[in-house]
C-alpha positions as a printed NumPy array, in Angstrom:
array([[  0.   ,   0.   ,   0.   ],
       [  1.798,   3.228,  -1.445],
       [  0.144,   5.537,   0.716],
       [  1.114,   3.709,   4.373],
       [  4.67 ,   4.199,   3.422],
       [  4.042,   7.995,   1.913],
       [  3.935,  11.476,   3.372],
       [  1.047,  13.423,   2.252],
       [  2.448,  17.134,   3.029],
       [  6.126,  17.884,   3.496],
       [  6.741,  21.199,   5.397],
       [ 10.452,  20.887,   5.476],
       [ 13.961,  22.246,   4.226],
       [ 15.822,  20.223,   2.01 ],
       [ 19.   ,  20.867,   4.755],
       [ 19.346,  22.953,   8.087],
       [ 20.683,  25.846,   6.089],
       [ 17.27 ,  26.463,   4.384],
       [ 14.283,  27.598,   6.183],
       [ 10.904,  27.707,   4.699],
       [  8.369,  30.934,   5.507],
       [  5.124,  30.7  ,   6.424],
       [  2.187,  28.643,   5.23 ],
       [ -1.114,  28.173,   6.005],
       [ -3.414,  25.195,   5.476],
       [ -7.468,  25.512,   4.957],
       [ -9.92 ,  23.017,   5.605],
       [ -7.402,  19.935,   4.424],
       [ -8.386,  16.406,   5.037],
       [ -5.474,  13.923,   5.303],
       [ -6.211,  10.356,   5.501],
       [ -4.378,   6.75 ,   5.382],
       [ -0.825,   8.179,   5.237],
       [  2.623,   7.035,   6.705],
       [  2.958,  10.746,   7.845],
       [  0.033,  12.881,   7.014],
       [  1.571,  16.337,   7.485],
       [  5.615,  15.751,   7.996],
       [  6.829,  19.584,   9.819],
       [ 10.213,  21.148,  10.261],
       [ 12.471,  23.74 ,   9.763],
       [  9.787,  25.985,   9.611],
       [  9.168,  29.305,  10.326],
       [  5.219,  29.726,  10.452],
       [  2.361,  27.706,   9.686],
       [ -1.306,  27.922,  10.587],
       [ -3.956,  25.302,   9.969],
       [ -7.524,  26.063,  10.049],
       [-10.233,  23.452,  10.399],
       [ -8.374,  20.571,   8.806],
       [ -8.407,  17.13 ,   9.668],
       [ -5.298,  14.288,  10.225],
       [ -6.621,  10.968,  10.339],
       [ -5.542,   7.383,  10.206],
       [ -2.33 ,   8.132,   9.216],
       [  0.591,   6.127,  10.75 ],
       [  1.727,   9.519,  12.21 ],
       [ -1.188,  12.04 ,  11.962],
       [  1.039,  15.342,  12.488],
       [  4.593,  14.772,  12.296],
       [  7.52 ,  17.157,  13.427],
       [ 11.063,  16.219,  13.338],
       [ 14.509,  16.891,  11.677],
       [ 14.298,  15.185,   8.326],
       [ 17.921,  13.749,   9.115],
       [ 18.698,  12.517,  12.902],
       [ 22.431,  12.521,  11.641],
       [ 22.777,  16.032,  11.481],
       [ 19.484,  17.947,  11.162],
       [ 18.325,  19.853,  14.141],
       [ 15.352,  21.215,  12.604],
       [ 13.495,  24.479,  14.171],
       [ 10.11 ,  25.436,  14.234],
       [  9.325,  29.08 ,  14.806],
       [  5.045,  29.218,  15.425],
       [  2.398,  26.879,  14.803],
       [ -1.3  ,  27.316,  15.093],
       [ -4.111,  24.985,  14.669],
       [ -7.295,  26.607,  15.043],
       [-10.361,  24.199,  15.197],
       [ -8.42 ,  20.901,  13.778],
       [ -9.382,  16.936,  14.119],
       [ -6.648,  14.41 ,  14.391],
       [ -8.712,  11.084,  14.495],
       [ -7.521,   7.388,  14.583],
       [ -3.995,   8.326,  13.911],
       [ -1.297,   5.442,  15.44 ],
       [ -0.194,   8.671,  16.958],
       [ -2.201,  12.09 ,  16.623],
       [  0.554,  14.605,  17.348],
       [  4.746,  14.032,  17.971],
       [  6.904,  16.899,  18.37 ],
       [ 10.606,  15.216,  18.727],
       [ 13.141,  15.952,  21.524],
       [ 15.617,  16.809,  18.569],
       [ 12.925,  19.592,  17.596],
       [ 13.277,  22.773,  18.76 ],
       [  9.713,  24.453,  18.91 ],
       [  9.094,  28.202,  20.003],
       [  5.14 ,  28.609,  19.705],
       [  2.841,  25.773,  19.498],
       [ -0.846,  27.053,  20.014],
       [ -4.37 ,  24.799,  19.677],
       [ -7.643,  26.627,  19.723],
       [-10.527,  24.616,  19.779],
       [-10.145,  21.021,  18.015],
       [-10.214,  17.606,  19.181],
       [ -7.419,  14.854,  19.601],
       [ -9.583,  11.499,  19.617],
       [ -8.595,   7.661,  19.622],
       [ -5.072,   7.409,  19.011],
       [ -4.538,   3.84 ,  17.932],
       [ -1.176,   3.138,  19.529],
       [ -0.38 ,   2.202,  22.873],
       [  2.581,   4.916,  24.087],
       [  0.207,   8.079,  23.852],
       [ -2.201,  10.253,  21.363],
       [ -0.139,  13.013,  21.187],
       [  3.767,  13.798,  22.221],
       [  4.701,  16.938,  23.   ],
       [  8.88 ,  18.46 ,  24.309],
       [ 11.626,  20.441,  23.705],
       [  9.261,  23.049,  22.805],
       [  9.386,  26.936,  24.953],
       [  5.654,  27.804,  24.993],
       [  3.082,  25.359,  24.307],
       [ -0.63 ,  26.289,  24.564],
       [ -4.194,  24.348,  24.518],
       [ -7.571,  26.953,  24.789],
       [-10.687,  24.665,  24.709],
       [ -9.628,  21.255,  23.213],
       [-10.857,  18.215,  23.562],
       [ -9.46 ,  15.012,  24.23 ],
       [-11.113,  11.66 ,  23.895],
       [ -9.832,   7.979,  23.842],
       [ -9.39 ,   4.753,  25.501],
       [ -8.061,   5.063,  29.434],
       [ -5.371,   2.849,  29.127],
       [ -3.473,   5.684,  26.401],
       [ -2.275,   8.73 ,  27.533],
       [ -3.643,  11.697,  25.494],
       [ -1.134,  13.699,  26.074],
       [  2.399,  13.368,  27.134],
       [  4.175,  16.46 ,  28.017],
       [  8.214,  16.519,  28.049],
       [ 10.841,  19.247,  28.228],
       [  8.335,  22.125,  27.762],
       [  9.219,  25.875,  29.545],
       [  5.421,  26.738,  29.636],
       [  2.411,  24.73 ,  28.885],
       [ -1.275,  26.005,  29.596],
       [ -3.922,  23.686,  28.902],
       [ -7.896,  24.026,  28.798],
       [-10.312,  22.126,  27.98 ],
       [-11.982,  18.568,  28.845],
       [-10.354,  15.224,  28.594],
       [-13.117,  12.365,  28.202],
       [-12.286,   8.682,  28.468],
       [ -9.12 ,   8.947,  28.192],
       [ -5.572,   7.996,  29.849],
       [ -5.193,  11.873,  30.887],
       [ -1.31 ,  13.887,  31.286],
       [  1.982,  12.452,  31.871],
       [  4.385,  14.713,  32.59 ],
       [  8.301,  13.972,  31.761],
       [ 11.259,  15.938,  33.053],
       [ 10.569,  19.646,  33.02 ],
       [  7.326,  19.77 ,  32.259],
       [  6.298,  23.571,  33.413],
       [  2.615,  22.915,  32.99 ],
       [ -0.636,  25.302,  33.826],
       [ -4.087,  23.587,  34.119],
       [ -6.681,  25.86 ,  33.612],
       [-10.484,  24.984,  33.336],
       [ -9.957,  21.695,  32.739],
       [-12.514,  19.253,  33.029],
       [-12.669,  15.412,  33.064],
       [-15.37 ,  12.891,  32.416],
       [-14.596,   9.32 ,  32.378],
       [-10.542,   9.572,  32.581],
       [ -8.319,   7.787,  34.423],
       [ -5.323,   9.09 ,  36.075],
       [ -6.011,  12.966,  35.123],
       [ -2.055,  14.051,  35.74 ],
       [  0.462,  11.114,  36.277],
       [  4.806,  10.889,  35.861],
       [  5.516,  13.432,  38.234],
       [  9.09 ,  12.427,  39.4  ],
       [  9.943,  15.902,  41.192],
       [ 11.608,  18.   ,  37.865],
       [  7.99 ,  19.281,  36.983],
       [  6.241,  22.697,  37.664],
       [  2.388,  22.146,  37.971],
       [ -0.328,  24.992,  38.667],
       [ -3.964,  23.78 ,  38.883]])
């Protein structure tokens, strides 16, 4: 099958001397790829109302080339986007470094892997304003790594909740839970946590 091994759209340099500018993505539906939107070395993109689904990797952001390619994001923002039945929704790599990651409104629903929906570190301000997240209990639906500032609202239904990894600097605000297990878990001492 062509498409599980394909990336449907490439936002990324061809080396870590080229940066690409700013795009933005309206109403896109992306379904049944390897990597359904593959992001780096980038320095804006917004997405409005588009939708990643079962894709191997539904929103993808790492160097192209672990070898040498540290890859840089400046600012993303997804404003009212679905990632649905990906193996993994969202992954922002350690080897990443992201500024501004912002989600307002959306949903992040029914990951089908077992680690966690969506994977977020190494990023400086990450930010969540009335998303939803929905999925089995036994998956995390977020994990939340090295990140200097993290605010999240919003309700998490059904699923496995937050884990935190080291230096997690997380705000929860107006956050509601229906049906999830274990609403913050990993805390091991490095983390920062405001409720």
């Amino acid at each position: 099958d062509l498409a599980k091994i394909a990336t449907c759209l490439d936002f990324s340099a061809a080396d870590t001397n080229e940066f690409t500018g700013h795009f933005t993505l309206s109403e896109v539906y992306v379904q049944g790829f390897n990597k359904g939107v593959n992001i780096n070395n980038v320095f804006m993109l917004t997405a409005y109302r588009c939708r990643f689904e079962t894709n191997t990797e539904g929103v993808y952001c790492a160097p192209v080339d672990a070898a040498g390619d540290n890859g840089y994001i400046n600012a993303i923002t997804f404003y009212q986007c679905w990632a649905w039945q990906n193996t993994r929704n969202y992954y922002f790599s350690p080897a990443l470094v992201s500024v501004c990651i912002t989600f307002i409104g959306g949903n992040c629903e029914n990951a089908t892997g077992a680690a966690e929906q969506s994977y977020f570190t190494n990023i400086r301000n990450l930010t969540f304003i009335d998303y939803y997240w929905e999925g089995a209990s036994t998956i995390p639906a977020i994990r939340i790594g090295d990140v200097s500032m993290c605010t999240l609202s919003g309700r998490f239904n059904g699923s496995g909740g937050v884990v935190l990894g080291t230096n997690a600097e997380v705000v929860f605000d107006r956050v509601y839970t229906t049906a999830s297990t274990d609403v913050v878990t990993g805390a091991n001492g490095t983390q920062k946590v405001a409720f």
